[in-house]
C-alpha positions in Angstrom: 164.9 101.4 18.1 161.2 102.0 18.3 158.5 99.7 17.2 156.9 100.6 13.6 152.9 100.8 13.7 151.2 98.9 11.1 149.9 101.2 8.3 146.9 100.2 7.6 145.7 101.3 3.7 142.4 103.5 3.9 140.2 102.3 1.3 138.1 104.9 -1.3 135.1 105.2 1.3 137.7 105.9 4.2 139.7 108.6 2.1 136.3 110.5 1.0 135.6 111.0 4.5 138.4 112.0 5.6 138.9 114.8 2.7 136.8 118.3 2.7 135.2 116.6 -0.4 132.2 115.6 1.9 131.9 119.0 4.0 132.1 120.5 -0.1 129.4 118.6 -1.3 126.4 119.2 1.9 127.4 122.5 1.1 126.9 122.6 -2.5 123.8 120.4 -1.8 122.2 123.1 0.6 123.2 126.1 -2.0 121.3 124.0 -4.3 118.1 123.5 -2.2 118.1 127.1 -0.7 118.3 128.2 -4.9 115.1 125.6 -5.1 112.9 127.2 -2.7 113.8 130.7 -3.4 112.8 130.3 -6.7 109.5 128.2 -5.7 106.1 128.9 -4.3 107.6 128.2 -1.5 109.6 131.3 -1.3 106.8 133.2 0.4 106.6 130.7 3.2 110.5 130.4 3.8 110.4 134.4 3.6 107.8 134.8 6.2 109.5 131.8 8.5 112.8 133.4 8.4 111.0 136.9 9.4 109.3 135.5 12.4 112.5 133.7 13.5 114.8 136.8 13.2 112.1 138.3 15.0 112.3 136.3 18.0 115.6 137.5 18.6 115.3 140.8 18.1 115.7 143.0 21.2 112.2 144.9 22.3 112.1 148.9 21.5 112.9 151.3 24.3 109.3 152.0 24.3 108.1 148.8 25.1 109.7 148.1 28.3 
């Protein structure tokens, strides 16, 4: 007969984790600051950074090679 492990009881902490309750909330909490900044003076600057970025990855025009 084989040995029976030791169940250890999680406690609240331990269970939180190891839900999607965590991964649920960063989410919620980025959705929340990315609302924030869109709707701040700051949504010039984020507009322009996200340009530039998308930019960088673009591939170059046939003209330009």
């Amino acid at each position: 007969m084989p040995a029976r492990l030791k169940q250890v009881p999680l406690t609240i902490f331990q269970r939180f984790f190891r839900t999607e309750t965590l991964g649920g909330l960063v989410l919620l909490g980025f959705g929340l600051a990315a609302l924030a900044i869109a709707n701040s003076p700051l949504a010039e600057a984020s507009a322009d950074a996200r340009d530039r970025s998308s930019r960088a990855f673009a591939e170059p025009a046939r003209g330009d090679q």
